[in-house]
VEXPANU-926722 format. One record per residue (C-alpha): z, x, y. Coordinates in steps of 0.1 Angstrom, whole numbers, padded with zeros to 4 digits, always signed. Example, Ala and Ser with C-alpha at 12.3 -4.5 7.8 and 13.67 -1.06 7.14 Angstrom:
2
+0078+0123-0045;+0071+0137-0011;
REM end
This chain:
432
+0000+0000+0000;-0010+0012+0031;+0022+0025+0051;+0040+0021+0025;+0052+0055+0014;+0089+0061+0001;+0103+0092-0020;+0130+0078-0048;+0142+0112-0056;+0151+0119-0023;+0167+0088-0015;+0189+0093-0049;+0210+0120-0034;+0227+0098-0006;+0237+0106+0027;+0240+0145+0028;+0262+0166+0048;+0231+0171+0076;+0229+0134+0075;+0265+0128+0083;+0262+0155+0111;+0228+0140+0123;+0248+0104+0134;+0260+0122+0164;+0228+0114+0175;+0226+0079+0171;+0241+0065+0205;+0217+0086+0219;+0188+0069+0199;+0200+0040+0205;+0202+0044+0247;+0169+0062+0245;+0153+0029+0227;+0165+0009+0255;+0156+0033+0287;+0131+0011+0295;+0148-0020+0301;+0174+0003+0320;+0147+0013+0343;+0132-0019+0349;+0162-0035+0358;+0161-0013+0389;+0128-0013+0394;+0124-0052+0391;+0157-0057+0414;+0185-0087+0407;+0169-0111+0380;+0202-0135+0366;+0202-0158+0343;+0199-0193+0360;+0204-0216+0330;+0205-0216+0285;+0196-0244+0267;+0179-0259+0234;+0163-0287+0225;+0141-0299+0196;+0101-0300+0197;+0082-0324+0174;+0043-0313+0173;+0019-0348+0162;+0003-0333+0131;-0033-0345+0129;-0047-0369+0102;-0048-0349+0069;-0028-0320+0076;-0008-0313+0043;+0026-0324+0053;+0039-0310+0023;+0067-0285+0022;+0058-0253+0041;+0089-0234+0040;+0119-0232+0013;+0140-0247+0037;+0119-0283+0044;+0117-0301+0075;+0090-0325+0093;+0061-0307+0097;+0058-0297+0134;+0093-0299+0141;+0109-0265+0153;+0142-0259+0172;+0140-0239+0208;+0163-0218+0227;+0150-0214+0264;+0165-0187+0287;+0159-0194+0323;+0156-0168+0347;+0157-0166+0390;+0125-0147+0384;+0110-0182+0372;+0099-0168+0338;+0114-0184+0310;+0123-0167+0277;+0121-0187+0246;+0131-0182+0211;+0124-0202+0177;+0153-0185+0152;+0168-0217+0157;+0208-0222+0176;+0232-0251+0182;+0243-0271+0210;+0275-0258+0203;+0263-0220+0207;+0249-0226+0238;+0274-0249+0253;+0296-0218+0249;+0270-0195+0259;+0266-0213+0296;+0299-0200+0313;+0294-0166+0301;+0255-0157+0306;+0251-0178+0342;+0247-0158+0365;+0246-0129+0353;+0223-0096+0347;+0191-0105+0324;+0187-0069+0318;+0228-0063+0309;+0222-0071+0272;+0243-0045+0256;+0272-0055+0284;+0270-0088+0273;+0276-0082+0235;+0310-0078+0235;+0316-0105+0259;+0300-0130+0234;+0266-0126+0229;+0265-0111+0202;+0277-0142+0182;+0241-0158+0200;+0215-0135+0186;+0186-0165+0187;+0197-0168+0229;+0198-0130+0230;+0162-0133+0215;+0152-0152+0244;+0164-0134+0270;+0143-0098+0253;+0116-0126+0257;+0118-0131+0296;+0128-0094+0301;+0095-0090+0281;+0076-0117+0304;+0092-0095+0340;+0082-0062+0328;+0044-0077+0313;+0050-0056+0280;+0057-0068+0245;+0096-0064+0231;+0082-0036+0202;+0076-0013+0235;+0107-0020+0254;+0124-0004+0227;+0114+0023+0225;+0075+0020+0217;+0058+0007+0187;+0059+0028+0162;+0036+0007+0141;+0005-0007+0159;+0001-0027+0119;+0033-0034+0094;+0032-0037+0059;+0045-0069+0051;+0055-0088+0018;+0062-0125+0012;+0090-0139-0005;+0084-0174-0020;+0112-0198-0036;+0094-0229-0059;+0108-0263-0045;+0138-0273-0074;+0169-0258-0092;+0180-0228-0073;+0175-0208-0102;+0139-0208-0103;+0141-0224-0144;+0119-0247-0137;+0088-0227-0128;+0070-0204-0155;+0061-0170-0152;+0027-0176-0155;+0028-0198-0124;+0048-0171-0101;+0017-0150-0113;-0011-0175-0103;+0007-0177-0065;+0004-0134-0068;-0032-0138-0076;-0032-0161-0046;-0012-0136-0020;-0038-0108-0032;-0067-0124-0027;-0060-0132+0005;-0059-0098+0011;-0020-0087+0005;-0003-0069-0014;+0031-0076-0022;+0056-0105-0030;+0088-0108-0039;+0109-0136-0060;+0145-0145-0069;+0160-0135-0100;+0187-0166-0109;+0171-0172-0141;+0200-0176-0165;+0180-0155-0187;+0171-0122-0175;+0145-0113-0196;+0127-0142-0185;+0127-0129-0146;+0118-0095-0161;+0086-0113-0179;+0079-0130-0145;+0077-0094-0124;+0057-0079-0150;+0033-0112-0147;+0033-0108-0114;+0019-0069-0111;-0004-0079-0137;-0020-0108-0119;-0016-0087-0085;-0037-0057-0102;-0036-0022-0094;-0012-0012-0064;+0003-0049-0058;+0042-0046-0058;+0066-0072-0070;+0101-0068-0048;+0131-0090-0067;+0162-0104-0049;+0193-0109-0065;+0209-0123-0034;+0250-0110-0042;+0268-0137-0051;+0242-0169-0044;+0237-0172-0082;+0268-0162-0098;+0281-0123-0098;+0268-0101-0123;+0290-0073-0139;+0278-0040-0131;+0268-0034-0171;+0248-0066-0163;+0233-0049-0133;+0227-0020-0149;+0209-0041-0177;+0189-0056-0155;+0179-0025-0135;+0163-0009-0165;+0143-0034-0177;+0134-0044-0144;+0121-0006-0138;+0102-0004-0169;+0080-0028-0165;+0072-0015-0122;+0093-0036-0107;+0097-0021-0068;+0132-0028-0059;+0164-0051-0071;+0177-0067-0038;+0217-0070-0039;+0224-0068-0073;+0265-0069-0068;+0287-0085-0043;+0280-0077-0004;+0315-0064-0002;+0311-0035-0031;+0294-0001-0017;+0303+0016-0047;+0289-0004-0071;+0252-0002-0057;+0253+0034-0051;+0267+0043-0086;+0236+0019-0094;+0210+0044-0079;+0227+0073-0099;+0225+0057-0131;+0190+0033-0129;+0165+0057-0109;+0133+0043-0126;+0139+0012-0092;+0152+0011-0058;+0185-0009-0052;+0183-0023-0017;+0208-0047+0003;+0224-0054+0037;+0209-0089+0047;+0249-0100+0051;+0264-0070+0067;+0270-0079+0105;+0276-0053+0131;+0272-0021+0130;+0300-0009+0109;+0288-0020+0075;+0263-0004+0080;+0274+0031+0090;+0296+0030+0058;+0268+0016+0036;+0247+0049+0050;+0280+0071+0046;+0286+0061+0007;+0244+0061-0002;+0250+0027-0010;+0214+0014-0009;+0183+0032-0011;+0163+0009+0021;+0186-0011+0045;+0178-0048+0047;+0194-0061+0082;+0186-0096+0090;+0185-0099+0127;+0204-0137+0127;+0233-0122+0113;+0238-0084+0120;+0242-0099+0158;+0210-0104+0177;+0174-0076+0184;+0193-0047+0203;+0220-0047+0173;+0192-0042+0146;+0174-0020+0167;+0207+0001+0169;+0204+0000+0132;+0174+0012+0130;+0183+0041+0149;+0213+0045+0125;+0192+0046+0094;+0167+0069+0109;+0202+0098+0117;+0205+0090+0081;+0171+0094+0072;+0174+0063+0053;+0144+0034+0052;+0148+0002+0070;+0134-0033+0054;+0144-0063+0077;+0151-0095+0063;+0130-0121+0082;+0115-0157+0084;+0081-0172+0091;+0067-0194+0115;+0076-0188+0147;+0108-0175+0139;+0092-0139+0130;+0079-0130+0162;+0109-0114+0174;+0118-0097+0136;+0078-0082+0137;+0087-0067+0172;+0122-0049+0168;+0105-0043+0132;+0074-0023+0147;+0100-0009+0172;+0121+0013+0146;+0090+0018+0122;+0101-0001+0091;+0089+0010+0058;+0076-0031+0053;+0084-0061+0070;+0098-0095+0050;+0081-0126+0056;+0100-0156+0041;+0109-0179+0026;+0076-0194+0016;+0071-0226-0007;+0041-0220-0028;+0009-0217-0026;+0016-0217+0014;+0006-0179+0032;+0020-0174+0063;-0005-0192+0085;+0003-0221+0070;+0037-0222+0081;+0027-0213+0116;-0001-0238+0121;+0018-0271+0127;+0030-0253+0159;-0007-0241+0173;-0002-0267+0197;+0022-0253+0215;+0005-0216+0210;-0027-0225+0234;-0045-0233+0198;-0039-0193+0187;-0024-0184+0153;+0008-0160+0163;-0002-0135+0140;-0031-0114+0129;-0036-0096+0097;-0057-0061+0088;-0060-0048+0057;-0030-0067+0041;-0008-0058+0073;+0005-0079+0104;-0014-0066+0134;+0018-0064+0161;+0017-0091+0185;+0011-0078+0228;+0016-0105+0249;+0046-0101+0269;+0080-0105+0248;+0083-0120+0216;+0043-0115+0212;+0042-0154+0214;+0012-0172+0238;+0034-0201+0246;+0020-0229+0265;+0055-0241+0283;+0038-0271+0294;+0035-0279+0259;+0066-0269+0247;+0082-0295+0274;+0057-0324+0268;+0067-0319+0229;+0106-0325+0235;+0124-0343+0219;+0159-0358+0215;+0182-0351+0182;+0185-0323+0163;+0174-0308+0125;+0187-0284+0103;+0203-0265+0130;+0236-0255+0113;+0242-0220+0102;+0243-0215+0065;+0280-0202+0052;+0283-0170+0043;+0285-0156+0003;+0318-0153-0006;+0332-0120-0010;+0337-0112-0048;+0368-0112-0065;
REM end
């Protein structure tokens, strides 16, 4: 896969002693990624925040459109939660990760007024429990300065990013009801639209069945596609590290890529004894961690071999892009977790900002690709799909911000009153 490069041996040996001495460096990454913003802030003089709120859009589909499920998670077609930033510029920032009433309601008293460019002043005094309306305001500071979010910090690294699609079949949770074979048609599907690389859960109450599925899946992929598998910590019930290890092996033999938190969130041991002891795959986690402090100790004990932030919970864009900057003094991949829809545009942009090994895009409901998902919103998008695609790879967005071409006019006349599926999903628990 092009872009895709990653050395297993090297990432077996953990975080060395130059690797502990090189995160001295890291809060000066980190700074350095965001000089940009520092310097417009002065350049573009006071811009404050003049107002937070979200609403609900509902898009009218058109006769015929399949209004089946497009994404794992449901919904009416054409319906999408918004966060809007407003600005005394009189650019609006928007964001589509989806937020509360209640986030913002608390959000109000602390943001009005004040700096747009302050973001990392603002964590501590809240914000960073409001990652979807610190989304939005990178999206107007991306609208003042006329440059897209992947440059404000810190320049693209990646002008394309490999991506890979995870898809969950509608039903049980554990996946019993599909067949291999059929996980293997939708790979056939994913490569011959031109991609190459798809990842499932592995819940099956029989592993050996998952491992059949995976070596289905490369098959029907053909030479080069990768199958990624995601254990998810606890979602499914928590293996035992023998099962783990079990599960490892078999998964490696027949090419399976990586196995996506195979033990509880909470163990750092267990994952990095893992990579000792099962080398033949890649053991990757960190979707749950939030903050920056999981992190550094996940990086300290070699606990995965690719980090796997997801942006909605590790506390908002300049958090994970202070991750990336972490796993780069470790010399350590990054993987974000993401969405589709919408709801990637920011992901793609910190993503292509810290030059991650391959970008997530999920969840995905079979046989959908990712321009399904986005094309009950086109609408609202001046009749422009969000994202492009080269060569398998997601062409980085360059309009200003969040890479979106929003049509605010449409956005308003497309508001609505109520809304759905905007509560935030309860952590895993830790393990016993």
């Amino acid at each position: 896969m092009t872009g895709l490069r990653f050395d297993r041996r090297a990432a077996l040996t953990g975080a060395s002693a130059a690797m502990l001495a090189a995160l001295d460096s890291t809060n000066s990454a980190a700074r350095a990624a965001t000089a940009a913003v520092t310097e417009l802030g002065k350049a573009a003089g006071p811009v404050t925040i003049t107002g937070v709120e979200t609403f609900d859009i509902q898009v009218p589909q058109p006769p015929g459109r399949n209004q089946t499920q497009l994404t794992m998670r449901g919904g009416t077609p054409g319906r999408a939660n918004v966060t809007r930033v407003k600005t005394s510029a009189g650019l609006n920032g928007y964001s589509f990760m989806g937020n509360t009433p209640e986030e913002v309601a608390a959000a109000g008293p602390v943001l009005s007024g004040q700096n747009l460019f302050a973001v990392d002043a603002l964590l501590p005094r809240g914000l960073a429990g409001w990652p979807s309306i610190e989304e939005a305001m990178w999206d107007a500071i991306g609208r003042v300065a006329g440059q897209p979010l992947c440059r404000l910090m810190g320049g693209a690294k990646l002008d394309t990013m490999p991506v890979y699609f995870t898809y969950v079949w509608p039903g049980a949770a554990n996946q019993e009801q599909v067949t291999p074979a059929q996980q293997a048609e939708q790979a056939k599907l994913v490569r011959q639209a031109g991609f190459k690389a798809m990842k499932i859960r592995i819940f099956r109450r029989d592993t050996m069945v998952d491992v059949e599925a995976v070596a289905a899946i490369i098959a029907a992929g053909g030479p080069g596609f990768r199958c990624m598998v995601d254990r998810t910590a606890t979602s499914p019930g928590l293996w035992t590290y023998d099962q783990a290890l079990a599960a490892a092996h078999a998964l490696g033999k027949v090419g399976c890529y990586w196995l996506e938190e195979p033990l509880a969130r909470d163990d750092f041991e267990g994952p990095a004894r893992l990579r000792k002891e099962a080398p033949e795959i890649i053991i990757t986690g960190g979707e749950g961690w939030k903050g920056l402090a999981p992190f550094r100790k996940g990086l300290e004990m070699g606990t995965y071999a690719i980090m796997q932030p997801e942006m909605r919970t590790c506390a908002g864009p300049l958090t994970m892009r202070k991750i990336g900057a972490l796993c780069e003094a470790f010399n350590t991949p990054i993987a974000p977790h993401a969405s589709s829809g919408l709801a990637l545009a920011g992901r793609l942009q910190v993503s292509a900002a810290m030059g991650s090994l391959i970008q997530e895009i999920g969840v995905l409901s079979p046989p959908n690709l990712p321009d399904d998902v986005s094309a009950p919103f086109l609408p609202i998008l001046h009749g422009e799909q969000p994202y492009k695609w080269r060569d398998g790879e997601a062409i980085v967005p360059q309009y200003p911000g969040l890479g979106l071409n929003i049509d605010e006019q449409a956005v308003d006349k497309f508001r609505v009153a109520g809304f759905e599926r905007r509560r935030r999903r309860p952590s895993a628990p830790a393990r016993p």
